[in-house]
N, C-alpha and C positions, 0 to 999 in steps of 0.2 A: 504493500500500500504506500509503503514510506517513497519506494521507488518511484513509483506513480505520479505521486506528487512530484519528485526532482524532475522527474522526464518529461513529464506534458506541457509547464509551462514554456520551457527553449523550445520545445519543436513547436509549440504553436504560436512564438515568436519569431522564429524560424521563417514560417510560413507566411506569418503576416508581411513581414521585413521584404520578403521576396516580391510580394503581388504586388504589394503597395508602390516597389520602386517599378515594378512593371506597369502600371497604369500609365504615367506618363509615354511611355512609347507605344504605347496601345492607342492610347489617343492622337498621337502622329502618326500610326498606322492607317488610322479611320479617317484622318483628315488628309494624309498625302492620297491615300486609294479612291478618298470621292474626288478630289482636283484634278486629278490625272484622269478618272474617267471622263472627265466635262473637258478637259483638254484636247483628245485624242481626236483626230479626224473619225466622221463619222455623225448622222444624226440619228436617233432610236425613233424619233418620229418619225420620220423618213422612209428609216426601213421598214418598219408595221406598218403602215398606213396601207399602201396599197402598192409598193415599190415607187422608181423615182417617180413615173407619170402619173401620182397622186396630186390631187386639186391642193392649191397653198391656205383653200378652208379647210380640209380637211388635217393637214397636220398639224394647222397651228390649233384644231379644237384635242387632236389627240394630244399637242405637247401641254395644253391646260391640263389635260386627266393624267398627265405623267409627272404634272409639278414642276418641267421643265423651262416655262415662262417667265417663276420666279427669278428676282436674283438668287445668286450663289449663296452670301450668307444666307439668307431665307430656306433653303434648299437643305444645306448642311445641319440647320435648327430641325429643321422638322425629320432629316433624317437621323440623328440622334435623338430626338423624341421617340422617334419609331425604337430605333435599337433600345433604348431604355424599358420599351414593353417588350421584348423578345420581336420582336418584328423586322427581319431582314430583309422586307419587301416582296414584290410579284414576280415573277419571273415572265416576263412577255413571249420567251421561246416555248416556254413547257405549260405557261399558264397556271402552273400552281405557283403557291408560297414556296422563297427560297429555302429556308425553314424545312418543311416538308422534301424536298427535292434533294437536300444536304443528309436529312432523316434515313434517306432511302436510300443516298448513294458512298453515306463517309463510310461504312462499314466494307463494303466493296474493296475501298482504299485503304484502310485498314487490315484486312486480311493481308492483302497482296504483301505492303508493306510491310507486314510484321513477320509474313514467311521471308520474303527476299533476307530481309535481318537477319533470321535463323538462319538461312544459308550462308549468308555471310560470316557471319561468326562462326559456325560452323566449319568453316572453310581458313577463315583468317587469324584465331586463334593459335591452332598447331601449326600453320606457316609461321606465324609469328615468332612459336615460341622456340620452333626447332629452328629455325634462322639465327634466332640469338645466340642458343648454345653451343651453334655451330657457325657464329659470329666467322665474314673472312672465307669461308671455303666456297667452293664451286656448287654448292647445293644452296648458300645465302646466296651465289651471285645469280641461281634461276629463279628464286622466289622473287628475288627483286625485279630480275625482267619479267616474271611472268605479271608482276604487278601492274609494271609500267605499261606493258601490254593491255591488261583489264582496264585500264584508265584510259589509255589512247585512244580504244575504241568505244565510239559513242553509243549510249544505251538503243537508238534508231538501226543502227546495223549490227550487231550484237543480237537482236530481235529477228532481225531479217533470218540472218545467218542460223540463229537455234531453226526458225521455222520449218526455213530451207534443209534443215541437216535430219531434224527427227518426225516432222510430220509427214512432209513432200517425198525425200530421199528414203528413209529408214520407213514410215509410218509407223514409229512408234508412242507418237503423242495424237492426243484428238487436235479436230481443227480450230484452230485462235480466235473463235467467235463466241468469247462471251465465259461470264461463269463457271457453266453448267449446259447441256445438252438440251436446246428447246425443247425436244420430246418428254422429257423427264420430266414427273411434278416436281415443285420446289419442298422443300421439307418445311414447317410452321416455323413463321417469322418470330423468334425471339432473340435474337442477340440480331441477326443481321448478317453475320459471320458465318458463311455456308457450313464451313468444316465443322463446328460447332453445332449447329441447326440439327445438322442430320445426323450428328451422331448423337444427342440428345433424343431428336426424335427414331431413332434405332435404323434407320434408314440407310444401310451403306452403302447398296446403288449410288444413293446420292452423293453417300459422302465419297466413295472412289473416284467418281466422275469429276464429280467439284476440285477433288485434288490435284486430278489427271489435267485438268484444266489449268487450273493455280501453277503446276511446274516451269514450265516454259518463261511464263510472265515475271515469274520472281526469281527465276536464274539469271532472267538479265539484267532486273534490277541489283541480283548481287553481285554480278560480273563488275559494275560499276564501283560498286564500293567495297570491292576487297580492298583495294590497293591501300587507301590514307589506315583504315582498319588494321591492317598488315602491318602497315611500317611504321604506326604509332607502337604495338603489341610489339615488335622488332627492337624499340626503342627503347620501350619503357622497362623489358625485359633486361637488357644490356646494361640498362643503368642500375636494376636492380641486380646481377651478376656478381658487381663488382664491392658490395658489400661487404664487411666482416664477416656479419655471420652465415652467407651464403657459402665462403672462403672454409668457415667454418663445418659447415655442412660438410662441404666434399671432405675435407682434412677426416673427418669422423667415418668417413666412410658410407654416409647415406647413399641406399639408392637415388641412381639420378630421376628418376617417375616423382620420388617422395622430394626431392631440392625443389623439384620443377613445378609441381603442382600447391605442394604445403606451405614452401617457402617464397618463392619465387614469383607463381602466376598472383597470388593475394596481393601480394604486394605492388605489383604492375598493373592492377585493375583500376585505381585510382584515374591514370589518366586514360587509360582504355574504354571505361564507362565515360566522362567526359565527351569523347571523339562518340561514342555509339548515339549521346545523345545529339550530339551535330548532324548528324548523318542521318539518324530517323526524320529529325526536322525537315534536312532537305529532300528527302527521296518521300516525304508525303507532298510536299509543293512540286516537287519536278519532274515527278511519272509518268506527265503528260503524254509523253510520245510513245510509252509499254504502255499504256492505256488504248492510243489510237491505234495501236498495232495490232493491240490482240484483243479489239472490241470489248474492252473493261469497262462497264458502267462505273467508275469513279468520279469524284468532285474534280478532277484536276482536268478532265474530257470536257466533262459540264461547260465550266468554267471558260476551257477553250473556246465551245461554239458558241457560249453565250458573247465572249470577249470578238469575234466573228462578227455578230450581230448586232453589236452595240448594246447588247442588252448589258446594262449599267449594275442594276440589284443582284445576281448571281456573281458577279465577277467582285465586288465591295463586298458579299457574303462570305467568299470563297477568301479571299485576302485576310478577312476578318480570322475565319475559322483557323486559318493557319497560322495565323501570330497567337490567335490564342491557344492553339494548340504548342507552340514552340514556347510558349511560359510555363504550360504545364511542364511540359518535358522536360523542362530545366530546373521545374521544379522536383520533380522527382528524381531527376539525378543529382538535385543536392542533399537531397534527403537521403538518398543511398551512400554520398560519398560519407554523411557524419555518421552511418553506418558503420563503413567500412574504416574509418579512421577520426573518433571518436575527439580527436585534438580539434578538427573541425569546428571554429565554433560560431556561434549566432553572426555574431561582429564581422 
């Protein structure tokens, strides 16, 4: 109980200390993303109306029902009103609420994203750590070009390339349209998260297919982010090597499994998790192009065609969702680092 008490006030000062300097940039967030859309070539009245040989009564009655008549400051007022009730406007392309349309499609991008991550890590960790230990020789000097390689090529041909090599050539992946296999029922909508869904609702048709689906789209998102993963892990490894009691370790005669994993990796996760939350941040904003590839219902697709059309409230939603999502994330990997090293402290 006593503990209780020590513990919960820092972390829930912790927490406050975090948001709170995050507001400020949330709010340059929400005001650079509406200026910029009012800036950009293009009118939404325009293009909803009736395309360009729309009557100039007719757009300028739609740009009154769009708000777009008023001034700017006027504009930017009422849309922070809106956001203060949860209201991130209509979407003119889909017709629903952005709200609803983000409802339906962040979980999409959240799958994708969080498998690529697994693989990534997956993947980048024992490159990492056996690189280190074997700091210098001709098996660091392939991890690093195969690095430099996963980085060179851009997650658009990478895409291409998987498609071409295991659906087309091998057929051994389904085809890169989508989720899951039109034919199939969906399994009952509770998280969102197909893999999830269907294996809750006992359904593993579903879920093998869903998976079967998932593979391709998140090997190339991790194709992308081994490399900083890698050679952070490469890094932070090496730095921790050269420790006493790492020196120590071998001197005693520890298995090398027990240096590497007991001693070793704990200690190098500090700045490993850091970089993991960089990386998540950006591979939910920049999947755009593994979304258009392989017909992913995600926010970041949405976002594209709505940005396409001028349509203003999905693309301000979408910008919105991800800064707030990149405070969470920061928030929880600082939370995990005063976990992991308990010196950490509020200040």
């Amino acid at each position: 109980m006593s503990a209780e008490k020590h513990f919960l006030p820092p972390l829930v000062r912790r927490i406050g200390l975090r948001l709170g300097a995050a507001l400020p940039a949330l709010f340059c967030v929400i005001l650079f993303t509406f200026i910029m859309m009012r800036v950009l070539p293009g009118d939404p009245a325009v293009y909803f109306a009736s395309g360009p040989n729309a009557g100039q009564a007719e757009i300028q009655e739609l740009r009154h029902k769009m708000g777009l008549d008023a001034p700017m400051p006027v504009q930017f007022l009422h849309y922070l009103e809106n956001l203060a009730t949860g209201d991130l406007g209509r979407s003119l392309t889909t017709g629903q609420s952005v709200a609803q349309d983000m409802h339906e499609r962040l979980p999409a991008s959240l799958e994708l994203t969080l498998t690529a991550l697994a693989f990534s890590l997956l993947i980048s960790l024992p490159l990492g750590l056996t690189a280190a230990w074997w700091s210098g020789s001709k098996y660091d000097q392939f991890v690093r070009a195969f690095c430099s390689a996963c980085f060179c090529i851009p997650p658009f041909v990478s895409g291409i390339l998987l498609v071409y090599v295991f659906y087309y050539w091998l057929g051994l992946a389904p085809d890169p349209t989508g989720r899951i296999n039109i034919f199939l029922p969906q399994p009952p909508r509770l998280t969102g998260l197909l893999l999830i869904d269907s294996a809750l609702a006992g359904d593993w048709t579903a879920w093998h297919e869903a998976a079967g689906q998932l593979v391709l789209p998140a090997m190339t998102m991790a194709l992308f982010v081994i490399a900083p993963l890698t050679r952070m892990t490469r890094a932070a490894v090496i730095s921790v090597l050269g420790a006493d009691y790492i020196r120590t370790a071998r001197a005693m005669g520890l298995p090398t499994w027990r240096i590497m994993i007991v001693y070793t990796l704990r200690n190098a996760l500090m700045p490993v998790l850091t970089t993991v939350g960089i990386v998540f941040s950006t591979m939910m904003g920049a999947n755009v192009l593994v979304e258009k590839i392989f017909s992913w219902p995600g926010v970041a697709s949405y976002a594209l065609d709505a940005l396409v059309s001028s349509d203003y409230a999905p693309v301000q939603g979408f910008i919105l969702l991800m800064a707030c999502l990149f405070i969470l994330v920061n928030l929880v990997i600082d939370l995990l680092l005063g976990v992991l090293d308990p010196r950490v402290s509020v200040e």
